[in-house]
N, C-alpha and C positions, 0 to 999 in steps of 0.2 A: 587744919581742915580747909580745902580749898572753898570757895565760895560757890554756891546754886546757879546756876546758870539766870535762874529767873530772879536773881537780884539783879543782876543788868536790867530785865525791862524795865524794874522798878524805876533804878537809876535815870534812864531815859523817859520815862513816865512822868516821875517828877519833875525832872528838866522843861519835857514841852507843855506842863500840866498845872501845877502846882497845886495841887490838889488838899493838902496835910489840912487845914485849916478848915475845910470845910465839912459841915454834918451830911453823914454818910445817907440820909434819908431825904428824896423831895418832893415826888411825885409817887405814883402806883409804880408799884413792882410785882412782876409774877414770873414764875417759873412752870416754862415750858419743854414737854418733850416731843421733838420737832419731828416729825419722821422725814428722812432722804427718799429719795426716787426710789433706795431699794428695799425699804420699811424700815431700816434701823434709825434708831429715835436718837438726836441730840439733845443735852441737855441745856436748854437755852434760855436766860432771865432776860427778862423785856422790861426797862425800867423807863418811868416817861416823866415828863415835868408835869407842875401842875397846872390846872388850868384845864381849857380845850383847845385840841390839836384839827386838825393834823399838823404830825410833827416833820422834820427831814430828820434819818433815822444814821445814826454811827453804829457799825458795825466790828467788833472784835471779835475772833474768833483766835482763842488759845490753848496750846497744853499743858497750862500750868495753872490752872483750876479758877472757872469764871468768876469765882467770890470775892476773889480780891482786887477787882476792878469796881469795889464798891465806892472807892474815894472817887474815882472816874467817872460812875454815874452819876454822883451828885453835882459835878462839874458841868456833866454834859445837859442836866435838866438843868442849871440855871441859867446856862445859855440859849438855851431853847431846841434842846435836841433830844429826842428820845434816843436811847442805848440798847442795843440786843447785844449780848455777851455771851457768847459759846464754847460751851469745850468741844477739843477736837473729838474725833469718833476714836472710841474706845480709851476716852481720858476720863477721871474720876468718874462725873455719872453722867458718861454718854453711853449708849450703848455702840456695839462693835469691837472690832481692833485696832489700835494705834502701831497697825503695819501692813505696807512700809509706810513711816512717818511723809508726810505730806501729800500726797498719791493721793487722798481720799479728797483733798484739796484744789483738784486740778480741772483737767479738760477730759479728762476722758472715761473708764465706767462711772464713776463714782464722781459725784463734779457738787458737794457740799455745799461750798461754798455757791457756786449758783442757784442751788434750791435752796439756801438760807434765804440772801438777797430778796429772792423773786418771791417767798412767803412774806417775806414783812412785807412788800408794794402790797397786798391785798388786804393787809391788817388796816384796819377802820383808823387806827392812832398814825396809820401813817400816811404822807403826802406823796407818796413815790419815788422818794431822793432819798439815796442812800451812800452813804460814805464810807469807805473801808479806811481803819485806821489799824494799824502795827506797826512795832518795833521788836526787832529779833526775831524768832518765831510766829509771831503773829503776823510781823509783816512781810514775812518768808509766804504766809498761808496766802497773803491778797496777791502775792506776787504768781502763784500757783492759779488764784483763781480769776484775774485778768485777763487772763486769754481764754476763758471760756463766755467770754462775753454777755452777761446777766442783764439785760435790756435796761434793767433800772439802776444798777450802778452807775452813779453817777460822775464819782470821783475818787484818790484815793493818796493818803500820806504814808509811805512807805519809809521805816527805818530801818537800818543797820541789819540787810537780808541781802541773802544769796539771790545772783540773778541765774546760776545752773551748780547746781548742789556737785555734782563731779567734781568740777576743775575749780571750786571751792570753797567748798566744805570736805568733801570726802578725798579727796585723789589730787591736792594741789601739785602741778607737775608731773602729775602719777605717780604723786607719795603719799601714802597713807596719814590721813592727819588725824595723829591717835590721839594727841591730849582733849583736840574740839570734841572729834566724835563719843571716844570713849567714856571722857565725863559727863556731858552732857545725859548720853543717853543712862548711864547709870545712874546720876545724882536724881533725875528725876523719873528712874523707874519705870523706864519703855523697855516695850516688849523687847528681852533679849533676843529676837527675830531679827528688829533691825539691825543690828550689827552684823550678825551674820549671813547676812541680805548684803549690805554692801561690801564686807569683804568678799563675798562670789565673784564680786564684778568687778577688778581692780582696771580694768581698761576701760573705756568708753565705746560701751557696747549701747544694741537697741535700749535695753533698759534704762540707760542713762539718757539716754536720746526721748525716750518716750514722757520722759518728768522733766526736763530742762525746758525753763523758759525762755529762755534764747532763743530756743527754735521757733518760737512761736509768737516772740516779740510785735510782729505784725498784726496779730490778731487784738492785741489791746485799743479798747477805743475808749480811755479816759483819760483825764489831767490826770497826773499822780504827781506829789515832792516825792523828790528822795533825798534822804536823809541819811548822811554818814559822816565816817572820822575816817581821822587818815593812819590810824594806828588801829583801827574796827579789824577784826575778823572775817569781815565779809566788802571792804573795801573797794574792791575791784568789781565787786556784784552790784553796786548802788551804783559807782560811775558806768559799770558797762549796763544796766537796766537803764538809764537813763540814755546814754549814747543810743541804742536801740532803739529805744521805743517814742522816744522823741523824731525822731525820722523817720521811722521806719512803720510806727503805730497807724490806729485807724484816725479819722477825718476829728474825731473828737480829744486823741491821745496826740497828735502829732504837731509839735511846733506850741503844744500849750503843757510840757510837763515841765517842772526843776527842780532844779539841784544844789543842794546844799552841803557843804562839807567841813567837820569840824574837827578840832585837834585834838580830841579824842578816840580812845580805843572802844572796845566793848563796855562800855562803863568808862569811870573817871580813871586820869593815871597821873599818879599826883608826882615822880621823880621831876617832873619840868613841868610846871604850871605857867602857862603863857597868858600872858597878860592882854585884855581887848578880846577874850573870846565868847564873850557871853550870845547867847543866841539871838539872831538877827531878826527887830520885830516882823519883819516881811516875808519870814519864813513860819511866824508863828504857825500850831497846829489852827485854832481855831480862826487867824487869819483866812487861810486857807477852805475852811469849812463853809465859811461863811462867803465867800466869794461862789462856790461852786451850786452850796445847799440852799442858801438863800439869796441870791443875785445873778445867778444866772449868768457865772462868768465876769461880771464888773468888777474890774479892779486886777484882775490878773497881770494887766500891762505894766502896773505898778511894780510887777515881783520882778527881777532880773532874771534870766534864765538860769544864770549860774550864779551861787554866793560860797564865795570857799576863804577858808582863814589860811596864809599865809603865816606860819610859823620861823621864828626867830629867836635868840637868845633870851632869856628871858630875864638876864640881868645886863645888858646892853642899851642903854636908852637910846643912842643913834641905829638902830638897827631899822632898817626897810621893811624888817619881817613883824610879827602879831599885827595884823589890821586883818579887816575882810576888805576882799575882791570883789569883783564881777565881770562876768565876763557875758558874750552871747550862745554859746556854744563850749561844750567839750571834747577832746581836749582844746585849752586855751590855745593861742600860739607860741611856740617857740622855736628856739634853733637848738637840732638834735648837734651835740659836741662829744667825740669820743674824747675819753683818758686813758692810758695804756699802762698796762701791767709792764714793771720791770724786774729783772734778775735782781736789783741790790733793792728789792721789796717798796721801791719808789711806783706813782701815778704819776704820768707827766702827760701832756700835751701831743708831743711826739711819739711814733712807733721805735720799738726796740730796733737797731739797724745788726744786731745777735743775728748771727748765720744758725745755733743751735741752744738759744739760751732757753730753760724749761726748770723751774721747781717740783721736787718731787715731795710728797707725805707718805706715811703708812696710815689706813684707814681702819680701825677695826672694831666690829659690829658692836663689838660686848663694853668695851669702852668708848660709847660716842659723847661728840659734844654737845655738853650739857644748856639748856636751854635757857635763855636768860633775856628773860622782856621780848617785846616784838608784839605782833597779831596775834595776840594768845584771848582764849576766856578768859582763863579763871584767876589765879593770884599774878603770877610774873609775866604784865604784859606791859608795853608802853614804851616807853625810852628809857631805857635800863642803861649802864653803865657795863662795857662789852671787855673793861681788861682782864677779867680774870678767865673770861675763854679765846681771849686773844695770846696768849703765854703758851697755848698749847704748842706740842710740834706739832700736832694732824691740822693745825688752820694755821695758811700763809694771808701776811697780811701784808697790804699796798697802801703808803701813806704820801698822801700831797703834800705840795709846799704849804705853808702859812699863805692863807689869804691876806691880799692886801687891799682888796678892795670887798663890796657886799654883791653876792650874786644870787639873784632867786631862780631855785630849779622848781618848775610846777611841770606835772607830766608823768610819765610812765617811764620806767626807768629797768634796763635790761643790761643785761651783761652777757659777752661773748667770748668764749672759751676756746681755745684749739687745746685739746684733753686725752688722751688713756689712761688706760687701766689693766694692770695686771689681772681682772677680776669680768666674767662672763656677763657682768650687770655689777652697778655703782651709782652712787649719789653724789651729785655736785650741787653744793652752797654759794649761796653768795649772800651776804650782810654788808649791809653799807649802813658808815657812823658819821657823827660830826663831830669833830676832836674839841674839846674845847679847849683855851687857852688854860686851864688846870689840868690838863690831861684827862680830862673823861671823855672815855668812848663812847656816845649816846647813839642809840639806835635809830635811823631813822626807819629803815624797808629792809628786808629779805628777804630770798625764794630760794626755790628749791627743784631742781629735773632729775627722774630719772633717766640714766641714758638710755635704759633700752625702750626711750619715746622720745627719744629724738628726735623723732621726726614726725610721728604721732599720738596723738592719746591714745588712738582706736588698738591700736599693734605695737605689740612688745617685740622688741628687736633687738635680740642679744649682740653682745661686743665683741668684738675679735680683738683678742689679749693683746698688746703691744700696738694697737694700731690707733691712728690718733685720726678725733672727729671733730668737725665744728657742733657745739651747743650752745644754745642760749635760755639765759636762766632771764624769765619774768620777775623782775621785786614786786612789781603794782607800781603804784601813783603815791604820789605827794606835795607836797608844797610846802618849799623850805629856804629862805635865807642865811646862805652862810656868809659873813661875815669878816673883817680882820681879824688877824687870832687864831681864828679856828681852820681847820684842816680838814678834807674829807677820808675817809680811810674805806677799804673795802678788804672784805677776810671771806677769805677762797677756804671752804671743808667740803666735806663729804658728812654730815648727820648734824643733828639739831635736834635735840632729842628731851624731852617725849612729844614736842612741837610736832616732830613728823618721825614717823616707824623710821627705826635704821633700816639700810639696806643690808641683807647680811651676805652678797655679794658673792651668790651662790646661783644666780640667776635663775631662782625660783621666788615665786611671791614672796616679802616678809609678809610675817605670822604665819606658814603652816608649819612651821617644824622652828627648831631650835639648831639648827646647822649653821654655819658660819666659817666664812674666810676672813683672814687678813688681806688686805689689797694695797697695794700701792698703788696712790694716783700721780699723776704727771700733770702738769701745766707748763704749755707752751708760752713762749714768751721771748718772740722773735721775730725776723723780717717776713718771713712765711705762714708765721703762726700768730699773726699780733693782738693777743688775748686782750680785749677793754670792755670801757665800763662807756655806756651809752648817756649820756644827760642831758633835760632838757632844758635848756637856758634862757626862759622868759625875760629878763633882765639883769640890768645890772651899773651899778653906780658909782665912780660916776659913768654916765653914758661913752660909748665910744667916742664922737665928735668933742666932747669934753674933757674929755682923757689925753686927746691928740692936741690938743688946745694948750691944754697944759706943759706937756711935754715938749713943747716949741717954745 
């Protein structure tokens, strides 16, 4: 049985909380139902310390039913904060519909979330400072209702959330991402609408555009953390929320938000346990609360703008990698370094100088490759061990030399393909490992394009059979030290599967029908075509000047 979606928040809940130990009762509790701007009532408990207030007010708003944030209220009254805790509309006893999921959260008819906020400022227990806290879902909802700008929102800790539900959550690459979506939304029993709401839209139409925070990044004017792992589900959404809206935000959000990033997935992923990663205190949640809710900003200078763990072997004692960083800004710096795909399945340094060298597969829908670790929810996510879907013939794989020195890649990490396809529409893979010196393949990153978006999300753009195109496939970001010993490896497929819908390479949507080709893909891998792997190279040890030193 795969795991609930909403035991990740727990997971993270407890992380920045710690809540187990304490009596679930501290002050007054009542249970309200809230009406929205357009009468429909949430169900909303208001729980307060005791004493007399006015209190600054933390705000949760969830679809996995407000009752279980009882350990979290009694945390939050002993610190001195009253709790309003909400289910989403049309979740257990809100009234409404829970469709489309988040929408009702946003900037535009229906804007919850700001008529939550802007009711507690006028509640007697409260002082007019209000904090939005989430993780996963909930912190998907503060990320939806920031750009609708609630006067008295004050500030906000955002985890492990999408910053534009498209390009990932729903459509990474313009591939259907069926294990996130599909469990999720049945484990916890939303309206079977939303599924078939976002299969409508498999391209990045108004729809997508009209709910994407991205777009609207500009409009936020508060501090927020963000908070994620580099093996999260939603990884790229916390670094690009952040990227945004730290620049780009209003006079209040810009130049005062951070980031923090840790070497976990959606929840804990116990295959590599890195040592030194405990949460950094100046990321604390209530660190933070207490800077924004009761201080007025003091103390912010203290946080670093950026705090990210640096990942490393984790039975290596000289390794450069497990510490945190910091940095001012993201991305860090580094120097982008290509590696090139070779005919005899080598990474090297140099481009292939092959007048017509190209790997070909057979891809076929009914048999894809099966999914193992990565950015997943539910059971098989994290850094898995990749031999037993590297053996396939449908995935060529490209391995480096032995490292002989420790190199840290932090950054965004792409790969670039010269590709056809005997097939009208097709999927190109790309997984990059860290070999270790017992031969495990561990996963760091992988992504995924369709090619008929090639060139956009918006426009599906069929393939002309036999003709060969440049693509580039996004992995995300990471931060990794590879070391002596170890090797980087990268495996070129087509599916990944149930991670992302196979393509069934018939150049119509997967999922509406059950039809299906076999296709043969090609990889280029030549003087004309010189297919590689992009990395970015923050450092590396010993330094060059040192290394030249030595060598003389």
């Amino acid at each position: 049985m795969k795991r609930a979606a909403r035991s990740i928040d727990i997971f993270w809940m407890t992380i920045l909380t710690a809540v187990a130990a304490i009596p679930a009762r501290v002050g007054a509790e009542e249970t309200v139902m809230l009406p929205m701007r357009d009468g429909v009532k949430l169900a909303t408990d208001v729980h307060l310390p005791e004493g007399d207030g006015p209190w600054p007010t933390i705000l949760v708003m969830t679809p996995y039913n407000r009752k279980g944030l009882a350990g979290f209220a009694a945390e939050t009254g002993k610190r001195g904060y009253a709790l309003v805790a909400q289910d989403f509309r049309g979740r257990f006893e809100s009234e409404g519909q829970d469709y489309p999921v988040f929408l009702s959260c946003g900037w535009g008819e229906h804007q919850d979330g700001y008529d939550t906020v802007e009711w507690i400022a006028t509640q007697s227990w409260s002082n007019g400072k209000v904090g939005g806290f989430g993780v996963s879902a909930p912190g998907i909802a503060l990320n939806m209702t920031a750009p609708s700008r609630p006067p008295h929102l004050t500030c906000c800790y955002v985890g492990v959330a999408f910053s534009s539900m498209y390009a990932q959550a729903a459509y990474q690459g313009g591939v259907f991402r069926k294990a996130l979506l599909e469990d999720w939304l049945k484990q916890n029993k939303f309206n079977p609408k939303n599924l078939e709401l976002i299969r409508a839209h498999p391209n990045y139409d108004d729809f997508w555009k009209a709910i994407d925070p991205e777009q609207v990044a500009s409009q936020v004017n508060v501090p927020t953390l963000f908070l994620g792992g580099w093996y999260d589900i939603f990884s790229a959404g916390t670094l690009q929320s952040f990227a945004t809206i730290n620049k780009q935000g209003g006079q209040n959000a810009c130049g005062r938000c951070r980031l923090v990033v840790e070497p976990y997935g959606h929840g804990r992923c116990d295959d590599l346990v890195f040592p030194n990663a405990n949460h950094p205190p100046t990321a604390d949640v209530w660190n933070w609360f207490d800077i924004w809710l009761k201080n007025d900003g003091k103390g912010i200078e203290q946080i670093p703008a950026v705090q990210y763990f640096v990942m490393g072997d984790p039975a290596d004692p000289n390794t450069h990698g497990n510490k945190w960083k910091t940095a001012d800004d993201w991305p860090v710096p580094s120097q982008m370094v290509a590696v090139y795909l070779h005919t005899d399945n080598k990474l090297r340094l140099s481009p292939s100088e092959e007048l017509f060298g190209s790997l070909s597969y057979k891809y076929d829908p009914k048999n894809p490759v099966p999914t193992i670790g990565g950015a997943n929810l539910t059971d098989t996510k994290g850094p898995k061990d990749q031999r037993p879907v590297e053996e396939r013939p449908d995935v060529l794989v490209f391995t480096s030399p032995v490292f002989d020195r420790y190199i840290e890649f932090t950054g965004q990490i792409r790969v670039k393909l010269w590709a056809s396809s005997t097939a009208p529409d097709t999927d190109f893979t790309a997984k990059l490992c860290d070999v270790y010196p017992d031969g495990r393949s561990m996963i760091v990153l992988d992504g995924i394009l369709r090619a008929s978006h090639r060139n956009s999300m918006s426009v599906s753009e069929p393939l002309e059979p036999g003709k060969i195109y440049e693509l580039e496939i996004d992995l995300w970001s990471t931060s990794l030290v590879v070391g002596p010993g170890h090797r980087l490896r990268l495996a070129i497929s087509s599916s990944n599967s149930p991670r992302f819908e196979p393509n069934p390479n018939t150049g119509r949507p997967s999922g509406v029908d059950d039809k299906t080709e076999v296709a043969t893909n090609t990889i280029y891998l030549n003087a004309k075509h010189p297919s590689h792997l992009l990395l970015p190279v923050a450092a590396h040890w010993p330094p060059a000047g040192e290394a030249q030193t030595k060598a003389k």
